[in-house]
FILUMBA-963465 format. One record per residue (C-alpha): residue in three letters; x, y, z. Coordinates in steps of 0.2 Angstrom, whole numbers, padded with zeros to 4 digits, always signed. Example, Ala and Ser with C-alpha at 12.3 -4.5 7.8 and 13.67 -1.06 7.14 Angstrom:
ala+0062-0022+0039 ser+0068-0005+0036 
This chain:
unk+0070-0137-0068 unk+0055-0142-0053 unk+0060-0156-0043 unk+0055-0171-0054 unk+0050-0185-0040 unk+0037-0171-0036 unk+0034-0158-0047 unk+0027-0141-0048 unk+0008-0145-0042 unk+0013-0156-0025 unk+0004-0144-0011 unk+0011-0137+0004 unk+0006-0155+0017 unk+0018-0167+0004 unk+0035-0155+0004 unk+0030-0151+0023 unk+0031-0172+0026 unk+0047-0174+0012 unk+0054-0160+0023 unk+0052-0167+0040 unk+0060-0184+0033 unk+0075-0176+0025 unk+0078-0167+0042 unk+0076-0183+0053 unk+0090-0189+0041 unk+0102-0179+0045 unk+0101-0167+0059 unk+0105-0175+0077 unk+0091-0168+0086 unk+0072-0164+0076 unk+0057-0156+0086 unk+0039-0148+0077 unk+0038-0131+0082 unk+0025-0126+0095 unk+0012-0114+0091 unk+0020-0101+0105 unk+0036-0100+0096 unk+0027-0100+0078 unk+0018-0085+0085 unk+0035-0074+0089 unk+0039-0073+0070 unk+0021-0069+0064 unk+0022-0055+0075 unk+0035-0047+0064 unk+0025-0050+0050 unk+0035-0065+0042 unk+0019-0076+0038 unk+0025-0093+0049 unk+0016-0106+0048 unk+0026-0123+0052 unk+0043-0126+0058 unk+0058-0136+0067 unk+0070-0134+0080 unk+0086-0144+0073 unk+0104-0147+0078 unk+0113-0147+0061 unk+0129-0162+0063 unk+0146-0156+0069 unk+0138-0141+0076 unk+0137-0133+0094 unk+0122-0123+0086 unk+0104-0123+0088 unk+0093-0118+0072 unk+0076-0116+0070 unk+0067-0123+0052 unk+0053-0111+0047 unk+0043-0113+0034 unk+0031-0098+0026 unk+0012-0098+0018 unk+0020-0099+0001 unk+0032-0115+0005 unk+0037-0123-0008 unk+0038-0109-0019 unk+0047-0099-0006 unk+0064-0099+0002 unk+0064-0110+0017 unk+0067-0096+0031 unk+0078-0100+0046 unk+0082-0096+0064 unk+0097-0098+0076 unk+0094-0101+0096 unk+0104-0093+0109 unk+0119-0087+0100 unk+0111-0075+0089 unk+0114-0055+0098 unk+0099-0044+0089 unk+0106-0028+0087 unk+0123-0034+0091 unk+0127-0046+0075 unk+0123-0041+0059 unk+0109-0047+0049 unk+0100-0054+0064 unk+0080-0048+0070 unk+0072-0052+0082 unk+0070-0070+0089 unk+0087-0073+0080 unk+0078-0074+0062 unk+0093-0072+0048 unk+0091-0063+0034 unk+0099-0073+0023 unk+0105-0071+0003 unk+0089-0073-0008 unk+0096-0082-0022 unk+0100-0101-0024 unk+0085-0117-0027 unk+0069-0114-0019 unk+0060-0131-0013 unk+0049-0134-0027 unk+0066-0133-0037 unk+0077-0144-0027 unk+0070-0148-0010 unk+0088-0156-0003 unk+0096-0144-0006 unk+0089-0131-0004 unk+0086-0137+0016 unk+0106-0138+0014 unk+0109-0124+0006 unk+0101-0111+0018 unk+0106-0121+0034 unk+0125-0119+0026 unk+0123-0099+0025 unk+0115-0098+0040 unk+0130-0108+0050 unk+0142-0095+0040 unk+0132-0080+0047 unk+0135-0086+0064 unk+0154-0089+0061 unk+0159-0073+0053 unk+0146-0062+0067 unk+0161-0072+0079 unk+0174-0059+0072 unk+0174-0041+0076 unk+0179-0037+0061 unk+0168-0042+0052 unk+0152-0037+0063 unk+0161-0019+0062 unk+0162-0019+0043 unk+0147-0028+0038 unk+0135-0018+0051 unk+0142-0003+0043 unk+0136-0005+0025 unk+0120-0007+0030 unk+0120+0005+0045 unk+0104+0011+0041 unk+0095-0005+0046 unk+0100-0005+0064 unk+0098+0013+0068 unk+0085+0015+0079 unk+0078-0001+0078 unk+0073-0002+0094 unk+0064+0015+0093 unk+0045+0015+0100 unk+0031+0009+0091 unk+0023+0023+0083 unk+0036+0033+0083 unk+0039+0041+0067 unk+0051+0057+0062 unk+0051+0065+0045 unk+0064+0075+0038 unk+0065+0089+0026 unk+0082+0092+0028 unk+0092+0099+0012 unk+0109+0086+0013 unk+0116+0095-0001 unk+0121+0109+0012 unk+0134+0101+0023 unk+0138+0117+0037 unk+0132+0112+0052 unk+0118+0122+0059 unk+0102+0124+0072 unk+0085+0119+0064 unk+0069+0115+0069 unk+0058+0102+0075 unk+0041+0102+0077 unk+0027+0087+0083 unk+0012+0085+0068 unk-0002+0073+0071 unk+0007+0056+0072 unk+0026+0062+0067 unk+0038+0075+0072 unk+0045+0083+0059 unk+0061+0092+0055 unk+0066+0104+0043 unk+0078+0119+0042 unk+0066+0130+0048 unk+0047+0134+0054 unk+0042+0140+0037 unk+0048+0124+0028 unk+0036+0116+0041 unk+0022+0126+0039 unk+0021+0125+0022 unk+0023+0104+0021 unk+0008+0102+0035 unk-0003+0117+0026 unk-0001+0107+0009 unk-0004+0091+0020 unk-0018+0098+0029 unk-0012+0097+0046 unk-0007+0107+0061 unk+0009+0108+0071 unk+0009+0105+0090 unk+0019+0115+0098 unk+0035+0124+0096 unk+0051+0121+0088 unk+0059+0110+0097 unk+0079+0113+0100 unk+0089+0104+0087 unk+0106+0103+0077 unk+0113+0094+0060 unk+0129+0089+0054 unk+0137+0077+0043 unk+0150+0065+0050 unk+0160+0051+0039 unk+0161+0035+0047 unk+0146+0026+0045 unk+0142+0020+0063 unk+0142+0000+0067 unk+0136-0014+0078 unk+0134-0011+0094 unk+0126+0004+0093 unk+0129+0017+0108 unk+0119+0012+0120 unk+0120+0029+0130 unk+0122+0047+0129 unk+0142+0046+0133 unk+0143+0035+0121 unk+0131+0043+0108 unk+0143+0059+0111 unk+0161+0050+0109 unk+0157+0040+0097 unk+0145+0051+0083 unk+0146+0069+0090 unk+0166+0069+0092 unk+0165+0066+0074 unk+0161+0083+0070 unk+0170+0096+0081 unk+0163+0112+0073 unk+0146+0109+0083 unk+0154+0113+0097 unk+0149+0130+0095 unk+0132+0127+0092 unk+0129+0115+0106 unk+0134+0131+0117 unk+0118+0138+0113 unk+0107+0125+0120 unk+0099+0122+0136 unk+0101+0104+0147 unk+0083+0107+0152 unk+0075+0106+0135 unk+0075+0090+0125 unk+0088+0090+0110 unk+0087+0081+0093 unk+0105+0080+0083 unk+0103+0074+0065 unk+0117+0067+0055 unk+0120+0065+0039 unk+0132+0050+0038 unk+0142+0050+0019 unk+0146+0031+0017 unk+0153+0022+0000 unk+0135+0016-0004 unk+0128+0034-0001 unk+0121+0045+0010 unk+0114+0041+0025 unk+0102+0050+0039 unk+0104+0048+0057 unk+0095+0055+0074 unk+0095+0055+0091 unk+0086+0063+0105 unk+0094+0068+0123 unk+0081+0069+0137 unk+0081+0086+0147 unk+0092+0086+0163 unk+0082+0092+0181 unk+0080+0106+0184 unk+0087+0108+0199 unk+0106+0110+0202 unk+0108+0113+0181 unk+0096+0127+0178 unk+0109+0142+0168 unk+0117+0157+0178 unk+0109+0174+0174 unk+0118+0188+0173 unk+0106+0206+0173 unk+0091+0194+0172 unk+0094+0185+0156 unk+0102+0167+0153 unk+0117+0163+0152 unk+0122+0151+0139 unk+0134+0134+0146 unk+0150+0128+0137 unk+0149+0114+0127 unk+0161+0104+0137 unk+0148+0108+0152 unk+0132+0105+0142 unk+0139+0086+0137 unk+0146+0083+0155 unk+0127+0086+0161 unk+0119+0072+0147 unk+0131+0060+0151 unk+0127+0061+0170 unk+0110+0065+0166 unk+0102+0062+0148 unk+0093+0048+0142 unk+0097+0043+0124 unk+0084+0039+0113 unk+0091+0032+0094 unk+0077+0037+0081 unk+0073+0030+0064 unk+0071+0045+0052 unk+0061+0046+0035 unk+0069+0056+0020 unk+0055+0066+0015 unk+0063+0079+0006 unk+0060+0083-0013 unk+0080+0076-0019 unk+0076+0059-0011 unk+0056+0059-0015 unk+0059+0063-0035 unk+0075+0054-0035 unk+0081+0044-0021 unk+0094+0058-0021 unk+0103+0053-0037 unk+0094+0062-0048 unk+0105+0079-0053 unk+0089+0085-0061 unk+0082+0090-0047 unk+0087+0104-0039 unk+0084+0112-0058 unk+0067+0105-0059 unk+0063+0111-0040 unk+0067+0130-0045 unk+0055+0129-0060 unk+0038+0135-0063 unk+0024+0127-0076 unk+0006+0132-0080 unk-0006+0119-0087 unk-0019+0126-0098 unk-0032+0113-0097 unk-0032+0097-0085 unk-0043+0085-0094 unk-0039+0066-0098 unk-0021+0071-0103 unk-0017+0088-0095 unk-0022+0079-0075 unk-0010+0065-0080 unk+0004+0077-0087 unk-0001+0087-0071 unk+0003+0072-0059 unk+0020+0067-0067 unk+0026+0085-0066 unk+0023+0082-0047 unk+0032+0068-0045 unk+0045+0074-0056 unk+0048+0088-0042 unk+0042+0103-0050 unk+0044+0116-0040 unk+0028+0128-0044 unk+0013+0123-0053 unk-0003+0131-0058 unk-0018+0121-0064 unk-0031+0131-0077 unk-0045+0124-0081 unk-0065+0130-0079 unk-0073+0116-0082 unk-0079+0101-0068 unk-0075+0084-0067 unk-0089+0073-0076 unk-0093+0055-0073 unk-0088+0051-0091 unk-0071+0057-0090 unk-0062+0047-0073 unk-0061+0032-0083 unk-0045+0044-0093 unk-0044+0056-0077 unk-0031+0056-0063 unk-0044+0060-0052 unk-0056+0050-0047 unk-0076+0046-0045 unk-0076+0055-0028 unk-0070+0073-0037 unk-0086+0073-0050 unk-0095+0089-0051 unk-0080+0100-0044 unk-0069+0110-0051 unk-0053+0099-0060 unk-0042+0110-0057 unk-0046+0115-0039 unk-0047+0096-0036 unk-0028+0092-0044 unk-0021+0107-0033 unk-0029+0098-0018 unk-0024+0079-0021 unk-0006+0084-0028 unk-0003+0097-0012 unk-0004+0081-0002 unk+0003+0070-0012 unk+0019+0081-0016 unk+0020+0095-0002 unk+0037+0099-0007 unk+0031+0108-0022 unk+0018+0123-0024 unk+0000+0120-0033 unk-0011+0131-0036 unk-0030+0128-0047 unk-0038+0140-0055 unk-0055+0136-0059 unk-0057+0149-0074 unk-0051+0151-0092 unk-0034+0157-0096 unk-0041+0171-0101 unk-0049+0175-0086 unk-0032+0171-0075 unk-0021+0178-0086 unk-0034+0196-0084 unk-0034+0194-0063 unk-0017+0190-0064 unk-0004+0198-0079 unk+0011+0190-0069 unk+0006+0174-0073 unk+0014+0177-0090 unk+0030+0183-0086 unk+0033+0172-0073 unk+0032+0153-0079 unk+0046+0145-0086 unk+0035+0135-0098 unk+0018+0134-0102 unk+0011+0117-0105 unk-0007+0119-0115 unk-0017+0102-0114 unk-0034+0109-0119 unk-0033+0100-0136 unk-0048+0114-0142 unk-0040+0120-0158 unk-0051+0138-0155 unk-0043+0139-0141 unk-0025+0132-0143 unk-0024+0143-0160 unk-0031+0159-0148 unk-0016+0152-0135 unk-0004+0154-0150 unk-0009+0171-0154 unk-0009+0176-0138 unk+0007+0171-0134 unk+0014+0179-0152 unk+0005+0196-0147 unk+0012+0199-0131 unk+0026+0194-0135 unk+0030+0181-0122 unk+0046+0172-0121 unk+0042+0157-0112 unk+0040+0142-0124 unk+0024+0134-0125 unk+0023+0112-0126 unk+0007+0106-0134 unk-0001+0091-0129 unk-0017+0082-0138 unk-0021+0065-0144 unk-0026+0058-0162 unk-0041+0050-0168 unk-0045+0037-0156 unk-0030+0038-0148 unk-0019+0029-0162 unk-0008+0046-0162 unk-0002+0058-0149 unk+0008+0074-0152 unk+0020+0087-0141 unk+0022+0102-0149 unk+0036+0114-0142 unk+0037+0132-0150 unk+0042+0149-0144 unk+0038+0166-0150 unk+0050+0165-0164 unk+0047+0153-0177 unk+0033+0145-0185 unk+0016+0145-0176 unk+0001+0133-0170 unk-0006+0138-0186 unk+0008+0129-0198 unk+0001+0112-0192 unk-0019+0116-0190 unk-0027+0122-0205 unk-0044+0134-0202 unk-0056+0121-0201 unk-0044+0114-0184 unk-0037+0099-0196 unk-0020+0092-0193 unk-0011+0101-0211 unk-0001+0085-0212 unk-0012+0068-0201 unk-0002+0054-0197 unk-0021+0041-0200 unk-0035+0043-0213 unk-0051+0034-0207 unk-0056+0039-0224 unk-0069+0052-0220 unk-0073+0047-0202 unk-0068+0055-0187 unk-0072+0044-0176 unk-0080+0058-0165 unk-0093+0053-0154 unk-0108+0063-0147 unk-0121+0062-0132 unk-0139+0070-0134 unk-0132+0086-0128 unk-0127+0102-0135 unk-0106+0101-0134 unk-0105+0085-0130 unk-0093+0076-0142 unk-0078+0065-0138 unk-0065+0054-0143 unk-0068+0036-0137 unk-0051+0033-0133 unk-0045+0022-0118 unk-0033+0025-0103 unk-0020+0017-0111 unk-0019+0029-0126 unk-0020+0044-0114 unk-0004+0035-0105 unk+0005+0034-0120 unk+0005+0053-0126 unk+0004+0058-0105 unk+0023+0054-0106 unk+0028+0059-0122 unk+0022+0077-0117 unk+0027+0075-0100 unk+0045+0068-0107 unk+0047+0082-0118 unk+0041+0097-0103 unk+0054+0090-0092 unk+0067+0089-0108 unk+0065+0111-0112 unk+0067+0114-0091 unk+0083+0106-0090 unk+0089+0111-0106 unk+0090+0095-0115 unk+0079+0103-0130 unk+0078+0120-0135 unk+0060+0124-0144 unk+0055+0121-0158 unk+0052+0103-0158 unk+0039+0091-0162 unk+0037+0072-0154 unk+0024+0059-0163 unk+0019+0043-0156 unk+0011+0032-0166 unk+0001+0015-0160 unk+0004-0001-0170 unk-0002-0006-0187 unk-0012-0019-0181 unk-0022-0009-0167 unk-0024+0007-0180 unk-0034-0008-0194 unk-0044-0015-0179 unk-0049+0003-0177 unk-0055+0005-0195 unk-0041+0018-0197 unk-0026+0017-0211 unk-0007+0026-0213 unk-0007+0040-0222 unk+0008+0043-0236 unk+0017+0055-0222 unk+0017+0043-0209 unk+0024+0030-0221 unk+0038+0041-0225 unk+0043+0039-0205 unk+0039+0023-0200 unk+0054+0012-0201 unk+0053+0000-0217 unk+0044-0015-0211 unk+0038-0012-0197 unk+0020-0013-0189 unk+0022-0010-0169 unk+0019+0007-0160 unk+0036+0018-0160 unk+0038+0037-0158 unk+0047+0048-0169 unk+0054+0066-0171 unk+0048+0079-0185 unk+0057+0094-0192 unk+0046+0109-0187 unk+0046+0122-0203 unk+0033+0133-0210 unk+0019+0127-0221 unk+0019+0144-0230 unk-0001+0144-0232 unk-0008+0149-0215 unk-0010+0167-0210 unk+0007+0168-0201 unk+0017+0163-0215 unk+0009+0175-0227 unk+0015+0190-0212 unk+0033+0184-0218 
């Protein structure tokens, strides 16, 4: 409960004086910050804005009180003077700020002790950081935050690197715009800065990886010996591979560190030797490569260490922070997406960042100012091509994966390219024309394509959506729309109103539906895509959602008897469901039978 002397509303002046007060009461020594030392934590971004130097009772410590531009709502945030080692103790930053536990009262909760509160974690900090022990231990759970702390500012490298491939090997390394990025070769490279519309500089740079097992801890090594003994040594079978390099180039090694809280990604960069004294022997004019044990001896005389703070950018960690087994499936799979309208661009974008591996966008038409309201792309794309467009902003969004827009009709593609049948693993048909979903469906039945096909497309005013899944065996499209593009069995009945709007233009009708009813269906067709490629579902299958009772009335609309028979018995809110998929028996497939 808030704090009842001064309650929820007291501002940021009243708790600051209460604060001050409560300090003098039982600190032995209180001073007001100065601005200067306000200044070194607003640097880092912390939001200072007040604070105390104190000497808590009993204590050989100093401590500084800070308070943040959210106090009283905000943890009180503290410092320790002097005995604090950044990048020697755990949980320490500069200026000998602690990051302490987020948890406990907050001010406006329970000013006294909270003040107490963090002042005791922070005094327990310092006393565990005393032991080796436990600087060893706890720096090593979290080796990730120290690693290359110290790097330079605007210093960035990105990796691409596959983890699930332990060997050790040579890869590559290459300096883009304003990162260097490292991959396992030149044309995983290429093709991430051509998606992201960028140039490498110049060459591969020399560079090995290798996984090692004990997660490295406070203090870091602060030099190339110590680099070597201390991570290298952990992995003997590079030996071979460090043989093959040259002290007069720079050289990047990249670990990947297995820990009990995951997996981890290190690197480092040795500085080239001089050249004179160290350049390599010849022998009938070409060079000789040194021993490893020679090679090391040089970068320890000779080789400044540089520890660098790597970025996972490769598709396991982007689509699933590398915990997702689905990946690697999904990354080998190909979709084409007939139709990238208000659902077919959002099913589009959440295949990307589910990590599909190969994507091709159809569509003809342009993006109209009508349509970005429902649109994943935006008022900057109106009058070009949607699907053109989508392969641009999801290249660079998600340059692990291949997308490619073809501004024409399926039709057309499938003429200027027959592959494009055979080659998908699923087609996913968003057009939500019934002409041309039922021509897809005879298409597909005709040439006898194996692939299954989900269809996507949303109900009357958006109070129903559908994913459709069939395959060339089984009933067709035709079983649920009758010849006059009907739904054979409709979940709503606005009782002879279809709610279709129109504009003073020839083909211009539309359902008046908002974003969040296209969001709605965009996963349950997306759900359902990412279901058949992992194997999860096997076609046929049909998924209904179906909005709430109450937004279906307000719309003018009522349940039909066949949706009755799914909803659950007394209930009125919006809920998905799954229908049998079966023959109606009437249309012209059926009567083939």
């Amino acid at each position: 409960m808030p704090d009842s002397r001064f309650g929820v509303g007291i501002d940021f002046d009243r708790y600051h004086g209460f604060l001050s007060s409560w300090l003098r009461a039982h600190m032995d020594e209180v001073c007001p910050l100065r601005q200067q030392t306000i200044d070194l934590y607003n640097e880092k971004g912390k939001g200072i804005i007040a604070g105390w130097e104190v000497k808590p009772r009993d204590s050989d410590l100093g401590l500084r009180v800070l308070l943040d531009e959210a106090f009283p709502f905000s943890h009180i945030k503290i410092a320790c003077i002097g005995a604090c080692q950044y990048l020697q103790w755990p949980h320490v930053e500069e200026n000998g700020f602690l990051c302490l536990p987020i948890k406990g009262w907050r001010p406006v909760e329970n000013l006294a002790f909270s003040i107490r509160e963090r002042i005791d974690y922070a005094l327990q900090l310092v006393d565990d950081c005393r032991s080796q022990e436990f600087v060893k231990d706890e720096s090593s759970k979290e080796f990730l935050s120290y690693w290359g702390r110290g790097a330079a500012s605007g210093s960035k490298t990105l990796s691409l690197i596959d983890l699930s491939v332990s060997t050790p090997r040579r890869i590559s390394v290459v300096q883009a715009d304003e990162y260097s990025l490292v991959a396992e070769s030149l044309e995983v490279i290429d093709k991430w800065l051509q998606n992201q519309g960028k140039t490498a500089g110049a060459g591969s740079k020399q560079a090995i990886f290798a996984c090692i097992d004990s997660p490295p801890g406070l203090p870091l090594p602060r030099n190339t010996r110590q680099f070597l003994r201390q991570i290298v040594d952990q992995c003997r079978e590079i030996n071979p591979l460090i043989s093959q390099l040259s002290p007069s180039e720079p050289t990047h090694f990249f670990f990947a560190v297995r820990a009990p809280e995951g997996l981890g990604l290190i690197g480092a960069k040795i500085s080239p030797a001089p050249q004179n004294g160290f350049r390599k022997p010849k022998r009938n004019g070409h060079e000789q490569y040194l021993s490893a044990r020679r090679l090391r001896a040089i970068w320890s005389c000779f080789g400044k260490l540089t520890l660098l703070r790597v970025e996972r950018v490769d598709g396991a960690w982007v689509h699933g922070r590398g915990q997702d087994d689905r990946h690697q499936i999904l990354a080998n799979k190909r979709v084409v997406i007939l139709g990238c309208g208000s659902l077919g661009s959002q099913v589009a974008a959440r295949m990307g960042q589910a990590g599909i591996g190969d994507i091709t966008l159809v569509d003809p038409e342009r993006l109209s100012t009508s349509n970005v309201g429902r649109h994943s792309l935006g008022i900057n794309d109106v009058m070009y091509s949607k699907a053109k467009q989508l392969e641009n902003m999801l290249s660079k969004k998600y340059p692990h994966s291949i997308f490619k827009g073809l501004a024409t009709t399926y039709q057309a593609a499938i003429r200027k390219n027959p592959a494009i049948l055979t080659d998908a693993d699923l087609f996913v048909n968003c057009i939500a024309e019934t002409d041309q979903d039922l021509s897809w469906d005879a298409l597909r039945r005709t040439q006898n394509i194996v692939t299954p096909t989900v269809y996507g497309w949303i109900g009357t005013q958006g109070t129903t959506g559908h994913a459709l899944a069939l395959s060339n065996e089984g009933p067709g499209l035709s079983c649920f729309f009758d010849p006059d593009g009907f739904l054979r069995k409709p979940d709503t009945d606005f009782q002879g109103d279809s709610r279709i709007k129109v504009e003073p233009g020839c083909g211009t009708e539309f359902q008046p539906y908002g974003p969040l009813a296209a969001g709605q269906v965009e996963l349950l067709v997306t759900r359902l895509c990412l279901d058949i490629l992992t194997g999860k579902v096997i076609p046929p299958h049909h998924r209904v959602y179906a909005c709430s009772t109450n937004d279906l009335t307000e719309l003018g609309g009522q349940w039909t008897e066949h949706h009755e028979h799914h909803r659950p018995n007394g209930y009125s809110g919006p809920f998905e469901y799954t229908l049998p998929v079966s023959y109606c028996g009437d249309c012209y497939l059926c009567q083939m039978l």
